[in-house]
C-alpha positions as CSV (number, residue, x, y, z in Angstrom):
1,X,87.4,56.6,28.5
2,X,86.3,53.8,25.8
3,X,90.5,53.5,25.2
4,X,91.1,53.2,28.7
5,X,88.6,50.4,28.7
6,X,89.8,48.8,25.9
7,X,93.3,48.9,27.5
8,X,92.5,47.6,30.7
9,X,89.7,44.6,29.3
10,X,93.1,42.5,28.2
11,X,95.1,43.1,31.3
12,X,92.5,41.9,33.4
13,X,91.8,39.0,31.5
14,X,95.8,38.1,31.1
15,X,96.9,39.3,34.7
16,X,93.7,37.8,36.7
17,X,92.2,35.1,35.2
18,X,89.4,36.7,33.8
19,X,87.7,34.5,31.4
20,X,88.4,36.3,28.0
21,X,85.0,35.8,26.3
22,X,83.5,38.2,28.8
23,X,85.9,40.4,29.1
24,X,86.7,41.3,25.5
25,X,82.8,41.0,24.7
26,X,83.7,37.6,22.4
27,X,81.5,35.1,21.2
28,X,81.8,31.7,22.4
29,X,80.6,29.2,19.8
30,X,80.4,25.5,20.3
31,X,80.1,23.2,17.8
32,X,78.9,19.2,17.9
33,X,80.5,18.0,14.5
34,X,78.3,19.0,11.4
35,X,74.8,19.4,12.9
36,X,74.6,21.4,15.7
37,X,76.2,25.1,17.0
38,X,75.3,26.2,19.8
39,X,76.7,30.5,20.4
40,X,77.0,32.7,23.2
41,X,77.8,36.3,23.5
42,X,75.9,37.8,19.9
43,X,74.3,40.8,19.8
44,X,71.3,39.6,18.0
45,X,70.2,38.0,14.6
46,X,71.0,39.7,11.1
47,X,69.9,37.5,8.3
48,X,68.2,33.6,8.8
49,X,67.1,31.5,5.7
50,X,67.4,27.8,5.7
51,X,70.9,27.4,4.3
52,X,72.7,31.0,6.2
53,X,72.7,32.7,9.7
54,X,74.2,35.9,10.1
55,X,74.7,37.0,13.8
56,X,75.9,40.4,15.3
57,X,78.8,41.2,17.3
58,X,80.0,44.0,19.0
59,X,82.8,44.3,15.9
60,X,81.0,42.6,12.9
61,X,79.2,39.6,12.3
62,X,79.6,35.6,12.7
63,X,78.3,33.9,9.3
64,X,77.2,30.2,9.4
65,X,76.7,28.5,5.6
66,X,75.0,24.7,5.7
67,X,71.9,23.7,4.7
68,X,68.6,22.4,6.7
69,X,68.4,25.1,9.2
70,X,66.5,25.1,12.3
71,X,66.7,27.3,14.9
72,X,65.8,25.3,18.1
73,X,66.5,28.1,20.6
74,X,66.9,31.6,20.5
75,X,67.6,33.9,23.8
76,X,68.6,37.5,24.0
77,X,72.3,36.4,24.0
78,X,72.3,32.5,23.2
79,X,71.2,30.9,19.8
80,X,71.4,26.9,19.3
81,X,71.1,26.1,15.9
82,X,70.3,22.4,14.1
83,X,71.4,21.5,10.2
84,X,74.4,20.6,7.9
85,X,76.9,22.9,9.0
86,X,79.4,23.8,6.3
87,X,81.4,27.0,7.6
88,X,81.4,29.1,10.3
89,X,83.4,32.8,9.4
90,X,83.8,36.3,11.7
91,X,83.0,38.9,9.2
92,X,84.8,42.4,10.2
93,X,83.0,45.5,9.5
């Protein structure tokens, strides 16, 4: 069954205008030039300090690197964070 989903998730997305962030279960990340990201779709927080942000994702993780981290909001699936932001990178598992 979990194949047959996977299958289907991209036809529906290619064949009816499905928005593909939901459908495949991706994040959506915005980013305002070096000081502000704000991310949809996660699957909850893995590591915070003041210079990293790990986040979750149904396959692997979504590492931010800066410096000066703040987290201004935080909801079950949304997350906008503040700082110097240096790199974003999807981490596999």
């Amino acid at each position: 069954m979990k194949k047959l989903q996977q299958g289907l998730r991209p036809w529906l997305t290619k064949y009816l205008a499905f928005p593909s962030d939901i459908m495949l279960e991706l994040p959506r990340i915005t980013v305002v030039g070096q000081i502000h990201v704000y991310i949809e779709n996660h699957k909850g927080l893995a590591t915070y300090s003041e210079s990293e942000l790990k986040l979750k994702m149904n396959k692997g993780y979504v590492k931010i690197t800066g410096s000066s981290f703040v987290l201004k909001m935080m909801l079950p699936e949304e997350i906008l964070l503040e700082g110097v932001i240096r790199d974003i990178t999807f981490v596999t598992d």
